[in-house]
N, C-alpha and C positions, 0 to 999 in steps of 0.2 A: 440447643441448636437444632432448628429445621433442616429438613434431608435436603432442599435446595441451596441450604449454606455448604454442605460438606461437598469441596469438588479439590480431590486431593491432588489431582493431576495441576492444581493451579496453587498448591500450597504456599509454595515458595516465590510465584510472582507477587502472589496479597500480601505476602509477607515483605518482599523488596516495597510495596507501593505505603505501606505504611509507616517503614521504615525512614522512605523520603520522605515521606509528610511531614514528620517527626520531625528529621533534619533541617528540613526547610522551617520550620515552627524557631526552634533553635538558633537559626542563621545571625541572630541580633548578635551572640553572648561568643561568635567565632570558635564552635569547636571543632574538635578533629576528626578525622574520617575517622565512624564509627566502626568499630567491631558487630556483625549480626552470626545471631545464634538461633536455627532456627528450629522446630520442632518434628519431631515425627508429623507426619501426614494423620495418620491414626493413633488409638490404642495408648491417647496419651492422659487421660483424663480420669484422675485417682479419685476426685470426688463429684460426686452429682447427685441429686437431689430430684424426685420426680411428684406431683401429684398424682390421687390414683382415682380412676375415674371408673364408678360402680354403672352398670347395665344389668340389671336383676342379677345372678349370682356370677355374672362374667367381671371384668377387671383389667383395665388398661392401666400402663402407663403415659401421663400427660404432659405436654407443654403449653403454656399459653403463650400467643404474640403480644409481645407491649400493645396495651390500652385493648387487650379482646380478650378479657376474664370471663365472658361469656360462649367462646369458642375453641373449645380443647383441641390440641393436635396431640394425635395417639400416637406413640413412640413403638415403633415395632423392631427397631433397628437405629443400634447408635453407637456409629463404629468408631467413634473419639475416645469411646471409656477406657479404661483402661483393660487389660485380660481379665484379670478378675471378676469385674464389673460386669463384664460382655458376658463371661460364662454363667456367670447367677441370673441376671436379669427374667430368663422365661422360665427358667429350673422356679424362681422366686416366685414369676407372676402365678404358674401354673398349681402351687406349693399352698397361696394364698388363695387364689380362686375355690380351690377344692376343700380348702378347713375355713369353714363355718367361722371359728372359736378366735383367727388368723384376721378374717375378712370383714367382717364385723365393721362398720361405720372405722376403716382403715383410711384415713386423709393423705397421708403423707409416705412416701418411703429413699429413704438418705441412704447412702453408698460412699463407705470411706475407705478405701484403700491402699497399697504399698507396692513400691518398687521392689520387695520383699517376697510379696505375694498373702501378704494377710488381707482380710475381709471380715469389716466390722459392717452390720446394716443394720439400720435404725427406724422402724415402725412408731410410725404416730396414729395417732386416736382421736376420736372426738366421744371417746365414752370409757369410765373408770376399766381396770385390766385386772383378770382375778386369777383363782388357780389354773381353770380351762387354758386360758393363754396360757399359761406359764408354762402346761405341759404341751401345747402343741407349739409355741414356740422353741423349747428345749429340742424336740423333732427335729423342725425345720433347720437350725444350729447345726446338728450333728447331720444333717443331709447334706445340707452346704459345706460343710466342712468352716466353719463361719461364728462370728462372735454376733450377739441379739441383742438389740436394747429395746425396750417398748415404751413409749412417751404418750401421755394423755397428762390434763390440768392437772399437776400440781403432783403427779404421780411417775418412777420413773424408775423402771425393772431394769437391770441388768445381768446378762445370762456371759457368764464369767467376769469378764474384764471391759470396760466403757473404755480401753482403747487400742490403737494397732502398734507395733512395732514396726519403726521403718529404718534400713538400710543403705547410706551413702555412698558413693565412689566419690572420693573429691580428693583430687591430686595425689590420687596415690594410696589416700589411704582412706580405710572405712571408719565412718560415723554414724552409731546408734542412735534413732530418737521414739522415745514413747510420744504417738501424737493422740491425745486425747479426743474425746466426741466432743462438737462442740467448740475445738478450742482453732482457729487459726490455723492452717497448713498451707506450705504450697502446692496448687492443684496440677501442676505437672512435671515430674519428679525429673522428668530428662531436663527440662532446663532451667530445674531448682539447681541442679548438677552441674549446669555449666555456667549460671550464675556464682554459684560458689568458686567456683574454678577461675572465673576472672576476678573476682575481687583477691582472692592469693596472687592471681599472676600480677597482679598489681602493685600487693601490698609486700616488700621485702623484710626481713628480719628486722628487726629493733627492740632496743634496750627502752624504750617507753612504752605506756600505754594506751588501751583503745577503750574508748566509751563509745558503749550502744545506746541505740534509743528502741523503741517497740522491738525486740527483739524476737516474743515468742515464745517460743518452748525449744529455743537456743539454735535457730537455723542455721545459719551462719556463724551463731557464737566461737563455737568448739573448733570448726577448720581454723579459721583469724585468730583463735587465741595461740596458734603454732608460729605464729609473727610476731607477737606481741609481750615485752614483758609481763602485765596482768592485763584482767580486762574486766571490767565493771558494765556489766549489761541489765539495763530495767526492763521493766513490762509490767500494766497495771492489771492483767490477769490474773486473777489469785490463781483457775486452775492453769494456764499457761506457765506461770513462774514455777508452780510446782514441778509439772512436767520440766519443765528445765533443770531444776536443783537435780532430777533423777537421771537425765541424760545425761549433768556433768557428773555424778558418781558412774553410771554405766561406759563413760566414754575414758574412764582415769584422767577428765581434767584437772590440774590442780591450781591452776590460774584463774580463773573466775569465779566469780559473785555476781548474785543476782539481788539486786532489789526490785521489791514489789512498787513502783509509783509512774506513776505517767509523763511523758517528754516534760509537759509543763511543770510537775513538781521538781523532776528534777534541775530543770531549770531553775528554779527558786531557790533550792538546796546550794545549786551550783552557787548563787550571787548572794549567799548567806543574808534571801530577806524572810527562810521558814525553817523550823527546826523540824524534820520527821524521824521518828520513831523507827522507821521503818530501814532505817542505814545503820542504826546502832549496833547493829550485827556483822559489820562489816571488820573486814581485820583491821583496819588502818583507818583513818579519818579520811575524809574523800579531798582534804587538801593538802592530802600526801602522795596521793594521784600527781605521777608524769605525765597526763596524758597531751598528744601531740596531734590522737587522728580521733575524727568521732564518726561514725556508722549510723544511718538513719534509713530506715523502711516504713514509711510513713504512712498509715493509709490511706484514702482518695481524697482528701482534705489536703492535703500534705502536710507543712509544718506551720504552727501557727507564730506569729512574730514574736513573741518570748524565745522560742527554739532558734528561730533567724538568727535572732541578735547574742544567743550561744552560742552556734556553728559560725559564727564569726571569727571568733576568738581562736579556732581551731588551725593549727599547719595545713592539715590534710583533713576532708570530707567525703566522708564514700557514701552515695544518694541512691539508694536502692528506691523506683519510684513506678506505680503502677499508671499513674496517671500523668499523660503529658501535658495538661492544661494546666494543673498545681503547681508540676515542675518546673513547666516555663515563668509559672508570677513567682514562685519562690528562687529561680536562678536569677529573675531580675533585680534581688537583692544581691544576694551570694555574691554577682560578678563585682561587685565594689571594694569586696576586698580578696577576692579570689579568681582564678580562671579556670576552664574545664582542663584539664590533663587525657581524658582518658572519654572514651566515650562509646555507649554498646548498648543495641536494642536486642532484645528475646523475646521469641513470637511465644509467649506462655499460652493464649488463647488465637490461633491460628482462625482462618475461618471468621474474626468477630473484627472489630474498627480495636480493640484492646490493644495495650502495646505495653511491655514490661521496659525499664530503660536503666540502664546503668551510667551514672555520671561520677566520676572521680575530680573533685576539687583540690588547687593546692593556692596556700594563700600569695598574694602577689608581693612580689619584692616593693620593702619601702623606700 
């Protein structure tokens, strides 16, 4: 984000004007006045990601503008990051500048952090990484108080642990999650929070089950699985499912399962035209599954028409959806056999045209 984008004193009107846009977008499918959830002003942004831009042994942080890869804006100040984030950034730049062994044809540097307070940062390269790093790395780690990973081709150090531990409040009660480098997270943890919190205030108790699709490393699994008889959540992540399997031991869930495959295998699974390997570990046969609601966090593609014409068949649909262009071609299906019930935008990226949107489906009376 450029310093002309951040005007906090105007957070919450950009936030209303996109909100309508949304709505108005939406007007065809008649839903209901939306619930909005809006974000900190600042100090909300757990991960970011910088170019580093070399001046003989000096060393900026960069952004480029779309289509001007030839025109750096130097980052001296970027008060969206999260605390963590904000306190490392020139402790880091200043840290790099001065070690040789550190700065070295350094391209890239990633910032993953936690509502928790942990801090993972991640150094890329455009040249192999030897002992010299390893020991002025291990330094800078214990300066920062901070976990290190160093990435060059094909090469890929890590100085403890390659992820952060992060900490929930969601309706009351706390949920653990290992999020890995690398893997999928939501980038702003206050309204991953109240994301989660509306799909519980939604979802009441029941004696059936909930199928997920792109789950993750169990975002939302573990609060909905307190609704739900079991709950059968996929994701074609190997390291994302991992991280999930460890969050449901560290969380004491005993209702979920996670298979490794993607919305569309599961789909095929579903309509028994592929047999995968990959469910045989399940307790039960997946058509022993009650389930009544299905759960979708689609990426910016959204769902592709195999999943459509699955989420059909479903009572209830919970549309966790980053993108309201995909949304709208994929509600123009959905509303033929269903209606909106429930409906909520989260400003996740304040400041940008982005718009997080929450749609709860239920299927129409025949």
């Amino acid at each position: 984000m450029l310093a002309e984008q951040y005007q906090p004193d105007r957070c919450e009107a950009l936030f209303d004007a996109k909100a309508q846009a949304a709505l108005e977008q939406l007007s065809p499918f008649s839903p209901p006045a939306p619930a909005l959830y809006g974000s900190p002003p600042n100090g909300y942004r757990l991960r970011a990601e910088f170019r580093m831009w070399h001046d003989g042994d000096d060393l900026s942080y960069v952004m480029f503008p779309p289509g001007q890869r030839d025109a750096p804006y130097v980052i001296d100040y970027f008060p969206i990051a999260g605390p963590k984030i904000a306190e490392s950034m020139e402790p880091l730049r200043l840290w790099l500048k001065d070690t040789p062994a550190l700065r070295r044809k350094l391209f890239q540097v990633e910032f993953l952090s936690t509502l928790s307070g942990e801090l993972l940062i991640t150094l890329v390269y455009h040249r192999p990484l030897d002992e010299a790093w390893v020991a002025e790395a291990e330094g800078l780690a214990a300066q920062l108080n901070c976990k290190v990973i160093g990435r060059s081709r094909k090469q890929k150090i890590t100085l403890r642990e390659d992820w952060v531990e992060e900490t929930l409040n969601i309706g009351g009660d706390q949920f653990r999650y290992r999020q890995p480098e690398q893997c999928f997270t939501q980038p702003n943890g206050h309204i991953n929070q109240k994301m989660a919190e509306w799909l519980m205030l939604h979802c009441e108790r029941t004696h059936t089950d909930l199928l997920e699709l792109y789950c993750g490393i169990g975002n939302f699994t573990f609060p909905l699985a307190k609704r739900f008889n079991r709950v059968l959540a996929t994701e074609l992540s190997k390291k994302a499912t991992e991280a999930a399997r460890w969050n449901t031991a560290i969380n004491g869930t005993k209702n979920v399962e996670f298979a490794r495959l993607s919305a569309e295998e599961m789909t095929s699974a579903f309509s028994n035209t592929r047999h995968f390997r990959r469910l045989e570990h399940l307790s039960q046969p997946l058509n022993d599954y009650q389930f009544s609601t299905l759960l979708v966090d689609p990426p910016r593609a959204g769902l592709d028409p195999a999943t459509l014409k699955l989420a059909g068949g479903f009572e209830r649909i919970l549309y966790i959806s980053c993108n309201p262009k995909t949304l709208n071609e994929n509600l123009s299906h959905l509303v033929s056999t269903h209606q909106i019930e429930q409906l909520a935008f989260f400003d996740q990226f304040p400041y940008t045209e982005h718009l997080e949107s929450g749609v709860i489906l239920k299927r129409r009376a025949i």
